[in-house]
Structure formats: C-alpha cells, structure tokens
N, C-alpha and C positions, 0 to 999 in steps of 0.2 A: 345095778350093783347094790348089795344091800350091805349093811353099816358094817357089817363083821368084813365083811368080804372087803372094804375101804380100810379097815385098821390094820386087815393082813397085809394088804399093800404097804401100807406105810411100814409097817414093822419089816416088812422084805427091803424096801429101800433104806434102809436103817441099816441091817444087814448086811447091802452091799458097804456103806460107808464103814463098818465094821471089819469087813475081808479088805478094805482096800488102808492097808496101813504102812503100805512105803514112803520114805522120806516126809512123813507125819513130824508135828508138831504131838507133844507128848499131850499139853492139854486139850489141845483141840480132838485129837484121837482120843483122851478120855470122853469128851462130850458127846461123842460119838456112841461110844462103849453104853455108857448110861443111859443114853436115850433110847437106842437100839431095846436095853431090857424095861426098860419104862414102857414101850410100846408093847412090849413082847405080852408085858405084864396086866395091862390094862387092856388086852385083849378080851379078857375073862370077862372086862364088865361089860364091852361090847358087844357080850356072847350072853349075856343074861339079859341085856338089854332091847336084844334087837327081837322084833317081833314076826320077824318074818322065819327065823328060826322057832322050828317045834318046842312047842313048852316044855317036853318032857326032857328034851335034850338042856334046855336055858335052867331047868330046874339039878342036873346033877351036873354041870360044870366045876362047879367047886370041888364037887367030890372026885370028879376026874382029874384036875392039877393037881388036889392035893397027893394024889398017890403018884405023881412022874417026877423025876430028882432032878432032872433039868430046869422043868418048871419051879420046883420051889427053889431050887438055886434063883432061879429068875425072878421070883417074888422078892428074894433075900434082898439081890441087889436094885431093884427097881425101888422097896421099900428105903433102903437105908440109902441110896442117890436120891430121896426126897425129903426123908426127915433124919438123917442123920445117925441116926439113933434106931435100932429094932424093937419092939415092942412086945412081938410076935414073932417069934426065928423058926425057921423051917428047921437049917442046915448051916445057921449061921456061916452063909457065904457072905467074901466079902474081895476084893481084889487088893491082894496083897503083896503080888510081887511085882515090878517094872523093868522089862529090862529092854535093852536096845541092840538087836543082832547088826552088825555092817559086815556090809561082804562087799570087798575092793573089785573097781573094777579090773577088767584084764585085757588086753590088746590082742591079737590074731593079726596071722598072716597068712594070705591067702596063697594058693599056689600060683598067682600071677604077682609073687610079692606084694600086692598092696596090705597095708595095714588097716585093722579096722580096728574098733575098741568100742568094749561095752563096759558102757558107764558103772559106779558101783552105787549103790544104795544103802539105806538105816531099814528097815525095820522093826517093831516094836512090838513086845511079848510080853503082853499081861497075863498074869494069873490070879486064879481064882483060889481060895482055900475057904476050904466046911470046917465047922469046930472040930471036926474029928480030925481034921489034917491032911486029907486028900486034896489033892492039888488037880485043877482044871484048865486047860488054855483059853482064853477069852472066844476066839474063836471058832472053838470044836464045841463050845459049849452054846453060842449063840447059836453055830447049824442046827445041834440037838435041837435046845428050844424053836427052832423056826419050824424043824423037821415034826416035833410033838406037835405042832398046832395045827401044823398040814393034816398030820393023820388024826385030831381030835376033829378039826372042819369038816371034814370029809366023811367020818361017822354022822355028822352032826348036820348032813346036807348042805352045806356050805360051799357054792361052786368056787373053786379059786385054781389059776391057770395053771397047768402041770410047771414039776421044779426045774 
C-alpha cells in the first residue's frame, strides 16, 4: 500500500466517524468533523510526496484542488481547525451553524398485540457557510470531498478500494 493510498484510508475512516453522528456528544462530533477535513486536507501533501506516484501527476495536484469548491471548502476548514485564523481563504468556510435534530421514539403494535418500541435519538446538524453565504451540510460536503479525492486518485493511478 503506498503512502497516499494509507492517508485515503484514514481520511475514509474519518468519514465514517463523520456520518455516524447519533446521540453524539457536540464536542466530541466536532473533533471528529475537524479531523475528518485535516485528513482530507493534507492528502494533497501525501500526494506530492509520495514517490511512487508519477511526477507529472505530484507536480499539478495543487492546480487540481485548487479548482474543486469541495476541496477548498476543505482547505478552509482544515486551515482554520489548525491555526485559527485564515491567512490564505479559498471560500472563507467556516462552520457556522449547530443544531441538534431529536426524533422521539415511538411504540408499535403488532398484530399479535405485542408492543414493541423504538428508541428515539439526537442528531446533530452542522453547517458549513462561504463568505458569500451559501450554506453546506457538514456531511454532504465531507462525501463531496472523499468523492473529489477518489476521482483525483484514480486519475492519478492511485489503487484504492471501490466506494
């Protein structure tokens, strides 16, 4: 397995702790959120780095993220979950809204009367906003990003196991 091919894993389990946000603790599913695009993010360097991928390909990576809006979304928040502060803004993303959906549970009964019941849960619904005001769900925007990196890999010769 070669080095890109080890960060896209990780970035996918990331991922998953990203889609899996039921009965989540708010900060702990932040830390999650951030790391998920910290990985996503520092893909890129793994991708100029690793030597087993073609030069030509490690040589216009940057040129390639910079033009996908997932991605610099993902640069935004990877950048400012490490230094606070942007320096450099794509799309000036940043996650800006927090909210917490519950859906109660509900009871059933079966046609032999017995009662069954299913439990209710939290859910938690971050978003994303760009200076210009567009609003993104944390989680359709992580797929996007996992989704750009799969199809930038796979240009890029990069084996990594179907989604």
């Amino acid at each position: 397995m070669t080095a890109s091919e080890e960060q896209f894993a990780r970035m996918e389990r990331a991922l998953e702790r990203v889609r899996s946000n039921r009965n989540r603790r708010l900060v702990e599913y932040e830390d999650d959120v951030w790391n998920f695009f910290q990985n996503a993010w520092h893909l890129k360097d793994w991708v100029i780095n690793d030597s087993e991928i073609d030069q030509r390909y490690r040589d216009v990576v940057e040129d390639d993220v910079s033009n996908i809006e997932a991605l610099k979304i993902c640069a935004d928040l990877a950048n400012r979950s490490k230094h606070l502060q942007l320096t450099r803004k794509r799309l000036d993303a940043d996650v800006l809204t927090r909210n917490t959906h519950i859906y109660a549970g509900t009871a059933h009964l079966s046609l032999g009367g017995k009662q069954t019941n299913t439990p209710g849960y939290g859910e938690l619904i971050l978003m994303i906003r760009t200076e210009d005001g567009r609003e993104f769900d944390v989680i359709h925007t992580a797929e996007k990003t996992a989704g750009e990196w799969r199809r930038l890999l796979s240009k890029y010769g990069v084996r990594i196991k179907p989604a």
